[in-house]
KEDREN-889449 format. One record per atom (N, C-alpha, C): residue in three letters; atom name; x, y, z. Coordinates in Angstrom, 3 decimals, always signed. Atoms other than C-alpha are relative to their C-alpha. Layout:
firo ALA	nuse CA	u X	v Y	w Z
...
# end
This chain:
firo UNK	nuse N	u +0.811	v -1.207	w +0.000
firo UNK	nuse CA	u +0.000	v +0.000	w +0.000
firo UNK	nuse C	u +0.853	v +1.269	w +0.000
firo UNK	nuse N	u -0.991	v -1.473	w -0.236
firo UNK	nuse CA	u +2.949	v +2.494	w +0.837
firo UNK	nuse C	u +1.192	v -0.529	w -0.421
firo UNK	nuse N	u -1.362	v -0.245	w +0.496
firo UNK	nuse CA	u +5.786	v +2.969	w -0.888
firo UNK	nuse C	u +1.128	v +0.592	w +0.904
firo UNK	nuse N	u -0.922	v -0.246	w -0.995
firo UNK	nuse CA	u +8.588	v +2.982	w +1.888
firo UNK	nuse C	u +1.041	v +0.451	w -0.652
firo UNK	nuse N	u -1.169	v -0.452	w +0.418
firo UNK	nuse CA	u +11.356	v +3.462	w -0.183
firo UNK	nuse C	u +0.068	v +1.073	w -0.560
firo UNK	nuse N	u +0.116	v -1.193	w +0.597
firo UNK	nuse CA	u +10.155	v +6.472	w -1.965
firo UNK	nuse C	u +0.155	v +0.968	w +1.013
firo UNK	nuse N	u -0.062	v -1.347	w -0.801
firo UNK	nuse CA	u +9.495	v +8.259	w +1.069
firo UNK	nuse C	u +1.361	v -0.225	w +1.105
firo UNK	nuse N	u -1.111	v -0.232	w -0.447
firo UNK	nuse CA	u +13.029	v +7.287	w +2.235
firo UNK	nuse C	u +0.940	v +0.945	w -0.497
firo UNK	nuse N	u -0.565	v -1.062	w +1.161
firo UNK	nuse CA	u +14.412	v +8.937	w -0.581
firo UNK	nuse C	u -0.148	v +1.038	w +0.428
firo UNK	nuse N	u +0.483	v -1.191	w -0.069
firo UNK	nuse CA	u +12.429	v +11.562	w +0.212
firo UNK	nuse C	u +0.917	v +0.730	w +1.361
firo UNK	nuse N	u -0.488	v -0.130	w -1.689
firo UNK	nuse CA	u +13.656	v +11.832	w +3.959
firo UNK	nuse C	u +1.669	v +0.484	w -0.359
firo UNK	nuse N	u -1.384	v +0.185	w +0.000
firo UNK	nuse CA	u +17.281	v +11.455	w +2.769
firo UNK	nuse C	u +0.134	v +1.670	w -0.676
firo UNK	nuse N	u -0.152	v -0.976	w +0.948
firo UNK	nuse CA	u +16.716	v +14.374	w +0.085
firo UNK	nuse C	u -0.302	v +0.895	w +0.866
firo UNK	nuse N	u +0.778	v -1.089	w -0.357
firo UNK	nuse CA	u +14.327	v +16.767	w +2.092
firo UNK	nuse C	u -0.015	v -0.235	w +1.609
firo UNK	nuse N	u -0.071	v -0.090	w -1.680
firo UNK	nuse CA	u +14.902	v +15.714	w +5.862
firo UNK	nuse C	u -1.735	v -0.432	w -0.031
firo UNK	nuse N	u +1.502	v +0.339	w -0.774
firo UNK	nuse CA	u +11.783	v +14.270	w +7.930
firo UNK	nuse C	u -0.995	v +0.915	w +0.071
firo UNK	nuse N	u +1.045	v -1.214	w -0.089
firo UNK	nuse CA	u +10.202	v +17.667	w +8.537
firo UNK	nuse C	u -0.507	v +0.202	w -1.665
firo UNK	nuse N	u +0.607	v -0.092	w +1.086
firo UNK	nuse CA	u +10.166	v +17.809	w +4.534
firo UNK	nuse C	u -1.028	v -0.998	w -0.442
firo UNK	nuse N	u +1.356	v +1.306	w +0.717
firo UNK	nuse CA	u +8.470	v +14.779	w +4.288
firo UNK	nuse C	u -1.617	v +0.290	w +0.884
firo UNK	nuse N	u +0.633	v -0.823	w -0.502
firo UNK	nuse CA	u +6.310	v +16.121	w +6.872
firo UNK	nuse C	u -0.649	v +0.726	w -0.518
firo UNK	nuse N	u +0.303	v -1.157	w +0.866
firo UNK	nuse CA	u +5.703	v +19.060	w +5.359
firo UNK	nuse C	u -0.713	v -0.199	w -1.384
firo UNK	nuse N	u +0.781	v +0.373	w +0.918
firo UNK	nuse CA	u +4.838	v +17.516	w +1.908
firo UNK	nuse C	u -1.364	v -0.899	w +0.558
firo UNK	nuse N	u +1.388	v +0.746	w -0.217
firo UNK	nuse CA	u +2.158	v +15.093	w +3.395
firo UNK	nuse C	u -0.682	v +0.948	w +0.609
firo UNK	nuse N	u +0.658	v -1.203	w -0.541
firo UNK	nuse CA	u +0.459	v +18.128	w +5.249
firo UNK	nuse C	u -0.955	v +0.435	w -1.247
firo UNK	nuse N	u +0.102	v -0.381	w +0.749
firo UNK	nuse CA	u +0.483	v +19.546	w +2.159
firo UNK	nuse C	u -1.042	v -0.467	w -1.235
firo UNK	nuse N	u +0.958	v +0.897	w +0.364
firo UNK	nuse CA	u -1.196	v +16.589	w +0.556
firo UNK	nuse C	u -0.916	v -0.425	w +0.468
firo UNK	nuse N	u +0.987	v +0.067	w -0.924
firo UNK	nuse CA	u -3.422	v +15.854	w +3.407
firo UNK	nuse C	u -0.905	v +1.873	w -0.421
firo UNK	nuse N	u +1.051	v -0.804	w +0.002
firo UNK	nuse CA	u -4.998	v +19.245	w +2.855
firo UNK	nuse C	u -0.694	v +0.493	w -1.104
firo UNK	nuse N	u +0.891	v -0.055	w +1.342
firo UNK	nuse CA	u -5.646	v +18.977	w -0.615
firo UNK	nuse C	u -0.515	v -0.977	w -0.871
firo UNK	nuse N	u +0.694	v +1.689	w +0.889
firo UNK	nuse CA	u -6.636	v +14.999	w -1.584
firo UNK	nuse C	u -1.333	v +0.348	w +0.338
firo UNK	nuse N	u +1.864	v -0.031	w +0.084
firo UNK	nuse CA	u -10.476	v +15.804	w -0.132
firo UNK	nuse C	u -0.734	v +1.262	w -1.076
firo UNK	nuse N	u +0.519	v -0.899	w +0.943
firo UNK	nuse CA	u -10.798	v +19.162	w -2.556
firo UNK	nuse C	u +0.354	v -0.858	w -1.311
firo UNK	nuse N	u -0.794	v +1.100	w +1.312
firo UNK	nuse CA	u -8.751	v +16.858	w -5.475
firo UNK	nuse C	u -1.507	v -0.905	w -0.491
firo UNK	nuse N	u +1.008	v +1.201	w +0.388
firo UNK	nuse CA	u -11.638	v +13.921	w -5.142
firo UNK	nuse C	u -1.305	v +0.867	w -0.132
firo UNK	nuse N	u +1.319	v -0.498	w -0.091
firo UNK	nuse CA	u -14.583	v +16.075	w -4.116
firo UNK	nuse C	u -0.308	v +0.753	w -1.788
firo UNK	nuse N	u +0.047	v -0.381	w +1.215
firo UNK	nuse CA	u -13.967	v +18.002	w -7.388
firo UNK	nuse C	u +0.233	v -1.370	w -1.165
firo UNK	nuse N	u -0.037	v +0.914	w +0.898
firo UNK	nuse CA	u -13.461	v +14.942	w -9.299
firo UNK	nuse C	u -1.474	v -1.250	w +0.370
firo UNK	nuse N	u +1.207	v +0.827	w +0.168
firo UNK	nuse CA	u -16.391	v +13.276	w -8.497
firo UNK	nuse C	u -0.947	v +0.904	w -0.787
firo UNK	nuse N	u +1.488	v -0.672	w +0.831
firo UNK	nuse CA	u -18.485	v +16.197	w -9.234
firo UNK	nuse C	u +0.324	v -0.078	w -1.287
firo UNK	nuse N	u -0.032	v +0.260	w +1.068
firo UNK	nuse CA	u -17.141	v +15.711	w -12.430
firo UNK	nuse C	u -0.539	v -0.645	w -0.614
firo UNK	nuse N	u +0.643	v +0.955	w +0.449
firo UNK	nuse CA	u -18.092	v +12.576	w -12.715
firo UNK	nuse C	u -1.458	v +0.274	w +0.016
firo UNK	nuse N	u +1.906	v +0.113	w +0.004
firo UNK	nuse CA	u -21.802	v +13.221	w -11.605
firo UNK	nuse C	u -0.006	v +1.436	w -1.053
firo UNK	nuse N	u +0.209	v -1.218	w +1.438
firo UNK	nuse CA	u -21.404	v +16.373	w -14.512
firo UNK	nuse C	u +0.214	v -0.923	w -1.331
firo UNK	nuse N	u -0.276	v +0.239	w +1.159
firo UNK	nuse CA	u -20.373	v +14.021	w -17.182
firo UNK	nuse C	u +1.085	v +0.217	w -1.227
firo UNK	nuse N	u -1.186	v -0.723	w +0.406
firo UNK	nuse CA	u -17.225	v +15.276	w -18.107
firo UNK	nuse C	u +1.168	v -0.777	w -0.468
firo UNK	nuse N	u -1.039	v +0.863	w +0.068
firo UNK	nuse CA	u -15.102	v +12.908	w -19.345
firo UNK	nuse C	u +1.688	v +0.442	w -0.331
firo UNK	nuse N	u -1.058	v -0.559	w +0.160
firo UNK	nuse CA	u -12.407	v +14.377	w -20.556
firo UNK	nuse C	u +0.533	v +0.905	w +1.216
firo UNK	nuse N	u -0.467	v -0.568	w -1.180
firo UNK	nuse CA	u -12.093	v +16.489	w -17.257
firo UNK	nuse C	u +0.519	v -1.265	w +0.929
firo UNK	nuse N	u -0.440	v +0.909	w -0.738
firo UNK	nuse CA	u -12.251	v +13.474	w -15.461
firo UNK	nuse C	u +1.301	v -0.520	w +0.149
firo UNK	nuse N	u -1.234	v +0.730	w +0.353
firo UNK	nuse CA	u -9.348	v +11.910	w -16.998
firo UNK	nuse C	u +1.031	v +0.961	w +0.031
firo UNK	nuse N	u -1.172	v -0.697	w -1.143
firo UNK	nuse CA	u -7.325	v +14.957	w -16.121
firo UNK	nuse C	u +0.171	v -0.001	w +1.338
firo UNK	nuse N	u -0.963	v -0.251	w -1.577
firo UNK	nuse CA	u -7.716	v +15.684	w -12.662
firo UNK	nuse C	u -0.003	v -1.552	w +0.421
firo UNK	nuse N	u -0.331	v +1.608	w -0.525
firo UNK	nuse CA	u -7.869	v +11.464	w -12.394
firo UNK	nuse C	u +1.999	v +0.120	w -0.122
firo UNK	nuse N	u -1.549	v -0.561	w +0.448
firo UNK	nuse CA	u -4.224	v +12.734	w -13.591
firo UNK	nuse C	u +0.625	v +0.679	w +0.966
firo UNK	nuse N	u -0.310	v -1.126	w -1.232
firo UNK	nuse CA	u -3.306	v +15.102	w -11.208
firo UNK	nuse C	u -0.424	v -0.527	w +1.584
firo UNK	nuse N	u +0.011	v +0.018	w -1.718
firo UNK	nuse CA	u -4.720	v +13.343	w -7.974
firo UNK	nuse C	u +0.548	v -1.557	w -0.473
firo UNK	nuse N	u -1.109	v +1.068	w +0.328
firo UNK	nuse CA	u -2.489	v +10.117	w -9.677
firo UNK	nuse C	u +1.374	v +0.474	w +0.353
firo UNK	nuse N	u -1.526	v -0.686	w -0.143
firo UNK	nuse CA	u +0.634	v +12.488	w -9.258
firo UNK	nuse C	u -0.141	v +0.159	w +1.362
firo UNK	nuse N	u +0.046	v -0.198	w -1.106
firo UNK	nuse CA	u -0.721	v +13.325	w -5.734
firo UNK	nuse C	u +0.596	v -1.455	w +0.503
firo UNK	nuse N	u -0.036	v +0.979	w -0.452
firo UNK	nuse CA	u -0.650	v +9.946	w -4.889
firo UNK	nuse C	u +1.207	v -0.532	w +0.103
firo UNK	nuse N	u -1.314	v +0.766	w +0.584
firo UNK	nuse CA	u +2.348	v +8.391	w -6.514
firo UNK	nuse C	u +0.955	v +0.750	w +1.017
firo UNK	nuse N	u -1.005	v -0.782	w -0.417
firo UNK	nuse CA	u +4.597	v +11.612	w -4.902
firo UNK	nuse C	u -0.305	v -0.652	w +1.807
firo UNK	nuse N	u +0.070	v +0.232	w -1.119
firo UNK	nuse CA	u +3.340	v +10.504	w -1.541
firo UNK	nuse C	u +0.134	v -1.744	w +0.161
firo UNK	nuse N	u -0.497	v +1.324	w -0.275
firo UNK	nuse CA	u +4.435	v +6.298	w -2.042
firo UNK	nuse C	u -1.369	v -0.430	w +0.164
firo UNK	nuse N	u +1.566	v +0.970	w +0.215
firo UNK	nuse CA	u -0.098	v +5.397	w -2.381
firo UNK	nuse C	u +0.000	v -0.386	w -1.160
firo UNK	nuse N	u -0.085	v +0.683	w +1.665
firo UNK	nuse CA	u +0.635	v +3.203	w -5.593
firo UNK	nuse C	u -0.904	v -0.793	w +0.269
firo UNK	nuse N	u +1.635	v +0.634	w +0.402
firo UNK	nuse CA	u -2.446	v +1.333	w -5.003
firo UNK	nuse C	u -0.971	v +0.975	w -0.100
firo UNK	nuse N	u +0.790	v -1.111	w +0.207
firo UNK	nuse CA	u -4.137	v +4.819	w -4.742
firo UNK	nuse C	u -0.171	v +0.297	w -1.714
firo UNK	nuse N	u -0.134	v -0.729	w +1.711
firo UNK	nuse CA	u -2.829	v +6.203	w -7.963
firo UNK	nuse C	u -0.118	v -1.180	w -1.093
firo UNK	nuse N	u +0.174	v +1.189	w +0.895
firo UNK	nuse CA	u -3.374	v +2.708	w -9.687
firo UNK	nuse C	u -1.390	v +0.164	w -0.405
firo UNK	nuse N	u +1.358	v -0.266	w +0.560
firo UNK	nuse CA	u -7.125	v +3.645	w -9.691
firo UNK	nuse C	u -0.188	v +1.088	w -0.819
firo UNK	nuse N	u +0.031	v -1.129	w +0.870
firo UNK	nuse CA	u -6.307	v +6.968	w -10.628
firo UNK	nuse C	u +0.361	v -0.292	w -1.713
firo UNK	nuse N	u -0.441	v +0.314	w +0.992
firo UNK	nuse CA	u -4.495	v +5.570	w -13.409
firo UNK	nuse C	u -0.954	v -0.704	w -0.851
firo UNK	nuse N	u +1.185	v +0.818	w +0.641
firo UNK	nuse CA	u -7.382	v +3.649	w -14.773
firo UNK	nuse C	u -1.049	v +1.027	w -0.571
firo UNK	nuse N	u +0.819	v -1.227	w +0.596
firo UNK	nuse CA	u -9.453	v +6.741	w -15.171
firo UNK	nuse C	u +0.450	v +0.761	w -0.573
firo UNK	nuse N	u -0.684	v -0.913	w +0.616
firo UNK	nuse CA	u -7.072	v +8.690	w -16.345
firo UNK	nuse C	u +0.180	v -0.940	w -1.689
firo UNK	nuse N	u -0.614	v +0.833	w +1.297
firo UNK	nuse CA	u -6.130	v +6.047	w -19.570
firo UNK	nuse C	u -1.333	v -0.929	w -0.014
firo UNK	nuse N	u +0.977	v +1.059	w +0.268
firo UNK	nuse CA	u -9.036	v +3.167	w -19.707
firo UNK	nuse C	u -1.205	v +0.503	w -0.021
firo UNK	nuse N	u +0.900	v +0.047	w -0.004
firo UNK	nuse CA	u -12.204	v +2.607	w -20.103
firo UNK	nuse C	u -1.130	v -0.049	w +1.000
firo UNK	nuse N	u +0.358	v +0.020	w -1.494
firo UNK	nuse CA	u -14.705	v +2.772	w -17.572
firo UNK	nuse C	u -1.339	v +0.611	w -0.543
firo UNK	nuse N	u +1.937	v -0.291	w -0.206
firo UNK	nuse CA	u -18.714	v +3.497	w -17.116
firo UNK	nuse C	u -0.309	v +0.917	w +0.808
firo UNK	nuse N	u -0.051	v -1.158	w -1.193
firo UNK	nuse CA	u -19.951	v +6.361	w -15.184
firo UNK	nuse C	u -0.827	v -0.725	w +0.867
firo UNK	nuse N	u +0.212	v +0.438	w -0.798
firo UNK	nuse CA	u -21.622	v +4.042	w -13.084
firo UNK	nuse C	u +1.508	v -1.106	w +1.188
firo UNK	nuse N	u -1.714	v +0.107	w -0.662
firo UNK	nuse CA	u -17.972	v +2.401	w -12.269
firo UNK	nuse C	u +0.341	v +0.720	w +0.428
firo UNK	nuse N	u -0.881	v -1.332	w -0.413
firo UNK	nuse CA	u -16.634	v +5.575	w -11.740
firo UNK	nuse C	u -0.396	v +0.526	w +1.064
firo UNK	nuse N	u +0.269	v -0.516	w -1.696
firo UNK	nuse CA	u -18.972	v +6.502	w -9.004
firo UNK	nuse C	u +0.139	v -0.979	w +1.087
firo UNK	nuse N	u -0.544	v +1.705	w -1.362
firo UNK	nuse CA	u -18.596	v +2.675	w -7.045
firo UNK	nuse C	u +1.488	v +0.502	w -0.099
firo UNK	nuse N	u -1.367	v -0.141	w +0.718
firo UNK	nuse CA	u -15.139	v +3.373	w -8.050
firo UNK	nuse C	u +0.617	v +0.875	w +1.517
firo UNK	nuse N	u -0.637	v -0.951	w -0.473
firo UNK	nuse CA	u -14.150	v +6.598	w -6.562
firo UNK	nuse C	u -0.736	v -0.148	w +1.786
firo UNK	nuse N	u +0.749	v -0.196	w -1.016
firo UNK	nuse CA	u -16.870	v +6.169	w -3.487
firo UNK	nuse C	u +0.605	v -1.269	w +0.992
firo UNK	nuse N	u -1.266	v +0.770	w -0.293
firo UNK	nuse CA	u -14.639	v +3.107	w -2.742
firo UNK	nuse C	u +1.409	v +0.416	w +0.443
firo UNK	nuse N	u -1.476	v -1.136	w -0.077
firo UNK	nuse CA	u -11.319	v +4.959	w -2.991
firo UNK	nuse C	u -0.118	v +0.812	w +1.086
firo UNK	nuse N	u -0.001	v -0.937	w -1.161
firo UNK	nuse CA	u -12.623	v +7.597	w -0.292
firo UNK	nuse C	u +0.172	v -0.638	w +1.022
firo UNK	nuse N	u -0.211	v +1.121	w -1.375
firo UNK	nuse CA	u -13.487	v +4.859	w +1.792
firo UNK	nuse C	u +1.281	v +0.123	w +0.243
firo UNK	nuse N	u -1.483	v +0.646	w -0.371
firo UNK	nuse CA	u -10.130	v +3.490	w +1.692
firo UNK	nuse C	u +1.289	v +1.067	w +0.089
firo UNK	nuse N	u -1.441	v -1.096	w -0.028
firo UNK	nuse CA	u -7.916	v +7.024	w +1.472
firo UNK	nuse C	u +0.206	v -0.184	w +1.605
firo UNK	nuse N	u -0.181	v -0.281	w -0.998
firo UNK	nuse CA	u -8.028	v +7.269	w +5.435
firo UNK	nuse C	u +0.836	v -0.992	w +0.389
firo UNK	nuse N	u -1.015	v +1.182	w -0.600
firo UNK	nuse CA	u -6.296	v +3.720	w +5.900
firo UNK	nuse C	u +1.555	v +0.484	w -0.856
firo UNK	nuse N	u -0.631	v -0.170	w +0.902
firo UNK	nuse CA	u -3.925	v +4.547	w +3.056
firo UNK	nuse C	u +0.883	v +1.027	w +1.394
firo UNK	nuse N	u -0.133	v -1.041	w -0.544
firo UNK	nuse CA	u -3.495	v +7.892	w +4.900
firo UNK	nuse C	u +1.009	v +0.007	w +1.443
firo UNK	nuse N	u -0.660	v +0.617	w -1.456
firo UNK	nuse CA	u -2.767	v +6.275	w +8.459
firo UNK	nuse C	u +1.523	v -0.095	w -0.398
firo UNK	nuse N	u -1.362	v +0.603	w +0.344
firo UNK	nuse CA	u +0.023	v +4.341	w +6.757
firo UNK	nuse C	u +1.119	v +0.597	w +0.197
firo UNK	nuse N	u -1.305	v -1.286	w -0.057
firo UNK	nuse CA	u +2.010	v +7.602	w +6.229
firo UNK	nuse C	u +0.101	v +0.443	w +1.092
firo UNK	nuse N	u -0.382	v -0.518	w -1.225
firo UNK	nuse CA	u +1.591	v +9.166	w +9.518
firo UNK	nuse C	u +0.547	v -1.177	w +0.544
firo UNK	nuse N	u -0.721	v +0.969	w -0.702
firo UNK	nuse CA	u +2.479	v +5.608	w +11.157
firo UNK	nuse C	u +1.260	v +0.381	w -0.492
firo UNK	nuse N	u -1.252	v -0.029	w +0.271
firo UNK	nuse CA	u +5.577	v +5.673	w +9.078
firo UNK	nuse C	u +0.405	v +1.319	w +0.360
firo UNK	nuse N	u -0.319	v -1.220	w -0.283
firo UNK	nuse CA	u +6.227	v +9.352	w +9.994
firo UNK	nuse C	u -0.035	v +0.378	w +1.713
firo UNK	nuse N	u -0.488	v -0.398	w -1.747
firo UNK	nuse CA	u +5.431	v +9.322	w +13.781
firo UNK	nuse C	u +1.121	v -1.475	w +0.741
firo UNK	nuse N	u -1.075	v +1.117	w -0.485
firo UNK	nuse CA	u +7.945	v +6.123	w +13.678
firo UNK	nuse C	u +1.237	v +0.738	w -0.049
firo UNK	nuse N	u -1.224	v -0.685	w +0.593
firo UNK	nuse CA	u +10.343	v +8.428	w +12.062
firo UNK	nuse C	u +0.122	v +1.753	w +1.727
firo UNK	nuse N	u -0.064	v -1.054	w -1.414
firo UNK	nuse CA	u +9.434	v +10.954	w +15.551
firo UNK	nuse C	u -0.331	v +1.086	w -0.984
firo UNK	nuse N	u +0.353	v -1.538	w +0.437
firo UNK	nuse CA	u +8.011	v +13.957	w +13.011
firo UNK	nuse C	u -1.054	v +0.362	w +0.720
# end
């Protein structure tokens, strides 16, 4: 679910407080990211979709959620039903908060 080694990298490059600092950063903008990408979806927008499915894929990936951004990635490039898309994403919310945990665990292990 978490990409440990990325956000070692990260640690090594940007110090703990940076890694810190970026998940903050991401924590306060994945619920505007989805909320706007659903309403998309319930607008019909496909082509929007498959951008910001793009853009909250980069969120993801930069923060080590490669099972996150794997869904993103599916909307962003494949095929898909707008009835998928809303099980889909209404799924995904569910599951951001465990995802979410993951990083702070690994981060209050690290003492940030």
């Amino acid at each position: 679910m978490l990409d440990k080694d990325l956000l070692e990298q990260y640690a090594d490059l940007m110090g703990d407080e940076g890694v810190h600092e970026m998940y903050m950063t991401f924590a306060d903008n994945i619920g505007g990211y989805l909320d706007h990408l659903q309403w998309l979806v319930k607008e019909r927008k496909e082509q929007d979709v498959r951008s910001q499915a793009h853009r909250v894929k980069g969120a993801c990936r930069s923060m080590g959620l490669t099972e996150l951004a794997k869904t993103m990635e599916r909307f962003e490039r494949e095929s898909w039903s707008w009835k998928e898309a809303e099980t889909e994403l209404a799924q995904w919310a569910k599951d951001l908060p465990a995802h979410q945990h993951q990083i702070e665990a690994w981060l209050n292990a690290r003492r940030v």
